[in-house]
MDAnalysis code that builds the backbone (N, CA, C; Angstrom):
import MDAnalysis as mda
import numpy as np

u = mda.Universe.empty(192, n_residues=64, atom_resindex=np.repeat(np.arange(64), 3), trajectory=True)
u.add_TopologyAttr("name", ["N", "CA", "C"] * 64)
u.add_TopologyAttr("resid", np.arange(1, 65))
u.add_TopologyAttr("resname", ["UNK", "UNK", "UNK", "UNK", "UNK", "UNK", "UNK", "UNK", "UNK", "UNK", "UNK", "UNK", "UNK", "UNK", "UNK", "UNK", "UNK", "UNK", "UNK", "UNK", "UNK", "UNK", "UNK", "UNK", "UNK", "UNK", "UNK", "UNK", "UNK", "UNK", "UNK", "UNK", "UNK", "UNK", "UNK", "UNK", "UNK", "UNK", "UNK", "UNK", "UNK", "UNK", "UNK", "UNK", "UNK", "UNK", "UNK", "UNK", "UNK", "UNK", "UNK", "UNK", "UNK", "UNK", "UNK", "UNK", "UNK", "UNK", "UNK", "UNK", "UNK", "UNK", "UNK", "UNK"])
u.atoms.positions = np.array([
    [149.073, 48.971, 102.900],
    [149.819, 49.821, 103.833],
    [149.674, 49.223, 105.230],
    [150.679, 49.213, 105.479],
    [150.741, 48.478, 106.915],
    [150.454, 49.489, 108.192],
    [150.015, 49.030, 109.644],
    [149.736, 49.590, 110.584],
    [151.127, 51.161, 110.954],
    [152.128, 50.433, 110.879],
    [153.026, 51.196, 110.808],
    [153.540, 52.410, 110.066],
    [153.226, 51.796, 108.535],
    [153.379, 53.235, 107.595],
    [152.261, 53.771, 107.843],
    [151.130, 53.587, 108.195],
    [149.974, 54.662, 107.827],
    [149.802, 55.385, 109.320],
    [150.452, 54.979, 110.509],
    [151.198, 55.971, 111.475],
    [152.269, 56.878, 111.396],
    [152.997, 56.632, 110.511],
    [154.302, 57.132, 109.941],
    [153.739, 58.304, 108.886],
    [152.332, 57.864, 108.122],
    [151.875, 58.690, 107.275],
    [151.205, 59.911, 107.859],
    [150.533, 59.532, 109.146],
    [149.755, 60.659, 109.976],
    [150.999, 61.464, 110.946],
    [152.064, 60.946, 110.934],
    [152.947, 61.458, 111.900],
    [153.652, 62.808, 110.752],
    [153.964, 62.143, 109.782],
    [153.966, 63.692, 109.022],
    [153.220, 64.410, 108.685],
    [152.348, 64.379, 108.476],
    [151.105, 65.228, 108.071],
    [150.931, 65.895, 109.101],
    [150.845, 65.807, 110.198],
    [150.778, 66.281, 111.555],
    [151.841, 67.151, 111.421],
    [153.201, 66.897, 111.421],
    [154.434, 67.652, 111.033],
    [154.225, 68.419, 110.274],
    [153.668, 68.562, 109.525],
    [153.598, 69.600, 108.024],
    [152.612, 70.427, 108.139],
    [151.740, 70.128, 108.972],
    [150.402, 70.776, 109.585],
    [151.256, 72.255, 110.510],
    [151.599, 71.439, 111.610],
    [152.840, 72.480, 112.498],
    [153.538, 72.853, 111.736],
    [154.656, 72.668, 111.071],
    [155.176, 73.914, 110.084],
    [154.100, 74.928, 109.110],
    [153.783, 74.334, 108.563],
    [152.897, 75.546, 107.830],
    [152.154, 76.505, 108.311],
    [151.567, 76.068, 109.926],
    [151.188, 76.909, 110.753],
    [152.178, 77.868, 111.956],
    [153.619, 77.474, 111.430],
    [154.323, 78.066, 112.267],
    [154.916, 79.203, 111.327],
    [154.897, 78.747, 110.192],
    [155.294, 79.390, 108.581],
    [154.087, 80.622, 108.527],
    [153.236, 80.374, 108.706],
    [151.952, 81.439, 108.864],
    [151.769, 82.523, 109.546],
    [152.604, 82.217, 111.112],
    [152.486, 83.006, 111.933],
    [153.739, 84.017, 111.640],
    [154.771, 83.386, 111.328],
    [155.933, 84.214, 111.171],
    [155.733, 85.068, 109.662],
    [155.199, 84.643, 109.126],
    [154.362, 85.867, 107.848],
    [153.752, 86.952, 108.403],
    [152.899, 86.580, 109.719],
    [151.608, 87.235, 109.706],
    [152.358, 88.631, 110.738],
    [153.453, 88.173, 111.424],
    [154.398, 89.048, 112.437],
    [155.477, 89.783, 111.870],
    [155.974, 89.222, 110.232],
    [156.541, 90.140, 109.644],
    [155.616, 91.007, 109.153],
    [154.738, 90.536, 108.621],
    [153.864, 92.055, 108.125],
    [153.434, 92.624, 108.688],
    [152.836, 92.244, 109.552],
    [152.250, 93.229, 110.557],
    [153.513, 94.304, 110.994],
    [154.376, 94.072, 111.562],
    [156.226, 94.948, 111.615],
    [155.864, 95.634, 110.541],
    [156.040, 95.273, 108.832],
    [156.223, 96.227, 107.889],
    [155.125, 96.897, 108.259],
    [153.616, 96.378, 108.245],
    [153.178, 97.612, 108.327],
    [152.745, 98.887, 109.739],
    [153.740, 98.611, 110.670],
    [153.515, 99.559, 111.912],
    [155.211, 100.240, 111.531],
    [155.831, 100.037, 110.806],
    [157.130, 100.680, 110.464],
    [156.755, 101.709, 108.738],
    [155.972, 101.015, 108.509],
    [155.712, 102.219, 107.416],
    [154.329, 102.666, 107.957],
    [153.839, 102.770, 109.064],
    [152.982, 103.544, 109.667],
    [153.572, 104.843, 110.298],
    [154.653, 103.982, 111.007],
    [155.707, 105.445, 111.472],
    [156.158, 106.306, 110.885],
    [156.769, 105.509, 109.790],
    [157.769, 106.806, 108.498],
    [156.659, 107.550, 108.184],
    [155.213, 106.870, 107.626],
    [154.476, 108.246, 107.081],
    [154.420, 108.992, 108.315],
    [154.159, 108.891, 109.452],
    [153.755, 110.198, 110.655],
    [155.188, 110.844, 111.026],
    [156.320, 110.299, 110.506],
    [157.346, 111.110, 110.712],
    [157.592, 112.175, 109.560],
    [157.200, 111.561, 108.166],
    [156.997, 112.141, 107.213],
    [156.785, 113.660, 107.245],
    [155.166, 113.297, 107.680],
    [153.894, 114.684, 107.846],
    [154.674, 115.160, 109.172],
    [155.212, 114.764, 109.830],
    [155.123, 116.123, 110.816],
    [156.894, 116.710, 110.506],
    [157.700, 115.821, 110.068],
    [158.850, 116.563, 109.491],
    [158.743, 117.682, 108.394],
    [157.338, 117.621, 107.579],
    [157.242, 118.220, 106.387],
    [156.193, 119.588, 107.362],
    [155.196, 118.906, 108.198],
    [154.560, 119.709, 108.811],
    [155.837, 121.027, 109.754],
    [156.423, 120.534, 110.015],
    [157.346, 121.889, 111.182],
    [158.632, 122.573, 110.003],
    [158.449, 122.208, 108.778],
    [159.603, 122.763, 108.266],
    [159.653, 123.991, 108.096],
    [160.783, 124.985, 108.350],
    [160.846, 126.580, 108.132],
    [160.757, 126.744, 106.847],
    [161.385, 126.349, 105.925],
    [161.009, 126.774, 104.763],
    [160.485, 125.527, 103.560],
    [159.926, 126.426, 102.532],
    [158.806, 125.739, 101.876],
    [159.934, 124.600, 100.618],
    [159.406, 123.573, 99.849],
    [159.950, 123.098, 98.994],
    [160.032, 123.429, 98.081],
    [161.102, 123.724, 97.372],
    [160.672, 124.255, 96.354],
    [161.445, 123.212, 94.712],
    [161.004, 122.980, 94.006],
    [162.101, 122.704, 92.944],
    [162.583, 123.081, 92.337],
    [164.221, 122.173, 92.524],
    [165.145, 122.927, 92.378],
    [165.969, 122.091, 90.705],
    [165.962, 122.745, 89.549],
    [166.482, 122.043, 88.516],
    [168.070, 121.794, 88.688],
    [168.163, 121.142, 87.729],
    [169.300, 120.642, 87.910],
    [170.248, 121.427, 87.343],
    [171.520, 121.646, 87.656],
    [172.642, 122.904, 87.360],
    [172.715, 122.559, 85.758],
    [173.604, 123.297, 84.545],
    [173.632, 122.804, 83.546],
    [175.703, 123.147, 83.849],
    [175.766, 122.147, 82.749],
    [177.779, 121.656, 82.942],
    [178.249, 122.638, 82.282],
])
């Protein structure tokens, strides 16, 4: 391997180093989102279920 390819060899690796670590972060910022967005729905959940006037009740299904 010549002086050249085995610069050429560290020049990607280096490259692939930075993507995978840029690939990482953008994982780590979508999930984190999912989980402060399904942090919300449950507290909208409980306090939509918490203030409701009336209770749940189940309700079957009509017959045809």
């Amino acid at each position: 391997m010549s002086g050249y390819e085995y610069e050429l060899h560290h020049l990607r690796s280096a490259e692939l180093r930075r993507e995978a670590d840029r690939q990482r972060l953008v994982r780590a910022a979508v999930q984190s989102r999912r989980a402060a967005r399904r942090e919300e729905a449950a507290r909208r959940a409980a306090d939509d279920e918490a203030h409701s006037r009336r209770p749940r009740w189940f309700r079957a299904p009509r017959a045809a």
